[in-house]
C-alpha positions as CSV (number, residue, x, y, z in Angstrom):
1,X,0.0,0.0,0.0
2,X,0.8,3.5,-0.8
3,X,0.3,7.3,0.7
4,X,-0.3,10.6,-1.5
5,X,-0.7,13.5,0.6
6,X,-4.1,14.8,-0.2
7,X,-5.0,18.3,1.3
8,X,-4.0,17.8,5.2
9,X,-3.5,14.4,4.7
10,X,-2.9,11.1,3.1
11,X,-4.7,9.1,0.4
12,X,-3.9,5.3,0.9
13,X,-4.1,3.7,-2.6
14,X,-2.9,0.5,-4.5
15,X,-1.7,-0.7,-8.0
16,X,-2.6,-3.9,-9.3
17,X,-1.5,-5.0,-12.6
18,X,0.9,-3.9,-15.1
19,X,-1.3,-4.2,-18.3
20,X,-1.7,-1.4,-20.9
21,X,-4.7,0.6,-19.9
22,X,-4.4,2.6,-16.7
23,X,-8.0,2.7,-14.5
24,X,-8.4,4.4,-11.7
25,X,-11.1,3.4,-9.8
26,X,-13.3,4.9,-7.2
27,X,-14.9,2.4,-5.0
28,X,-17.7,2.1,-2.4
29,X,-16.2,3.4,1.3
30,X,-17.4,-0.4,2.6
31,X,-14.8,-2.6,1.2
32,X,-11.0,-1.5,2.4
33,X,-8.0,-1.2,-0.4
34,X,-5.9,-3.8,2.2
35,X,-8.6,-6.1,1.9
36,X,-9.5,-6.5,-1.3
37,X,-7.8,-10.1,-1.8
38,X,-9.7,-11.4,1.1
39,X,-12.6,-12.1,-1.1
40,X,-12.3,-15.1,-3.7
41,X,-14.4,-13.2,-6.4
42,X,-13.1,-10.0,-6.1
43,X,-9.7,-11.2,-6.3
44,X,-10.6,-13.5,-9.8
45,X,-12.1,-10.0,-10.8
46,X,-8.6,-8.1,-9.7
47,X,-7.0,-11.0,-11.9
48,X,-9.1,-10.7,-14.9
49,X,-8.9,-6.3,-14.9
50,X,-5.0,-6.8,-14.5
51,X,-4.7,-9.1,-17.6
52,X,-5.7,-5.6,-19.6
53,X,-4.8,-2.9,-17.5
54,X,-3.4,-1.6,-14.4
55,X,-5.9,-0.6,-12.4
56,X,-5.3,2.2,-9.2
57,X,-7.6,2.1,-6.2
58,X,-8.1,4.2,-3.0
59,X,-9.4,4.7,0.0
60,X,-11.1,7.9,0.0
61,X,-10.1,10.6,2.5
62,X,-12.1,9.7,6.4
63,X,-12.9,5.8,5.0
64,X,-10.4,3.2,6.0
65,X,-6.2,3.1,5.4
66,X,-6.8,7.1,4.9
67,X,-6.0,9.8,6.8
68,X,-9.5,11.6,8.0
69,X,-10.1,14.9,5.9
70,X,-9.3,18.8,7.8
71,X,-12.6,20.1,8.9
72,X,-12.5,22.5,6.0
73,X,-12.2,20.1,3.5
74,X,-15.4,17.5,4.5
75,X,-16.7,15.1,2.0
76,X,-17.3,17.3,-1.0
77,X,-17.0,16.0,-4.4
78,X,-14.0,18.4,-4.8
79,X,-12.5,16.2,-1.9
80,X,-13.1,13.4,-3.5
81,X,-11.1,14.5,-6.7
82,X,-8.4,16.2,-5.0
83,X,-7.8,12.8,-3.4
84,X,-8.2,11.2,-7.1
85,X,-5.9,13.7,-8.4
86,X,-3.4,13.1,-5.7
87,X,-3.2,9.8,-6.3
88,X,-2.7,9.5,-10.2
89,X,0.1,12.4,-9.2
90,X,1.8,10.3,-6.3
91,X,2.4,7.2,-8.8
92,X,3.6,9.8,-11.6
93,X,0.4,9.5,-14.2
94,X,-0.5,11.8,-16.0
95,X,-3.7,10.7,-17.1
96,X,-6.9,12.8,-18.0
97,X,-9.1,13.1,-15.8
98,X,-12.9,12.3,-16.7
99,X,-14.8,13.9,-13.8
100,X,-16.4,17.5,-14.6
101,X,-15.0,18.5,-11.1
102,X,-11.3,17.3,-11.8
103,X,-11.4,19.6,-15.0
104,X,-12.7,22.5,-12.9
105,X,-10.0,22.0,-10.3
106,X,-7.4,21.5,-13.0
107,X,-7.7,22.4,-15.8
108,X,-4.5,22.1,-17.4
109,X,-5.0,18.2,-16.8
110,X,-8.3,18.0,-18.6
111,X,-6.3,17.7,-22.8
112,X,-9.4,20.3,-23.5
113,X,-9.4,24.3,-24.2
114,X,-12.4,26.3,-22.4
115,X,-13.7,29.4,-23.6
116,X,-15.4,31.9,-21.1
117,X,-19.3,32.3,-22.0
């Protein structure tokens, strides 16, 4: 397991697989990253999505391996893809992002031009 430092704190996140596509995936709160291989069918599905692709998962800010978020920063959406964002820049991707929120809090990340209406 691995830490990005999200806002006041850390994201905890993991890799699995090395194929071509990279996925990052935001799960449900309920089912930890360290735990994942526990469970005989989640780990065939971690098998079969790592034949194709490598696939990042986290532990959102407050849930789990993660650090709780600052009182400021609650459980927004934003939150949610700062702690995305932190993660994709911990393991050095630099992969679009497809949330509407990740392209308003960056931009420069989102490979489109926006004009002001």
């Amino acid at each position: 397991m691995s830490y990005a430092k999200a806002g006041r704190g850390s994201v905890a996140y993991q890799i699995v697989g090395a194929g071509g596509a990279d996925l990052l995936i935001a799960k449900p709160p309920m089912f930890p990253i360290d735990l994942m291989r526990d469970e005989p069918g989640f780990a065939r599905f971690l098998d079969g999505l790592s034949s194709f692709s490598r696939s990042f998962w986290f532990d959102q800010r407050g849930t789990d391996a993660s650090d709780m978020p600052g009182e400021v920063e609650g459980r927004l959406p934003e939150s949610m893809v700062e702690d995305m964002l932190a993660v994709l820049d911990d393991a050095h991707r630099h992969c679009y992002p497809s949330s509407v929120f990740a392209v308003w809090r960056r931009p420069a990340r989102s490979g489109a031009t926006w004009a002001g209406l």
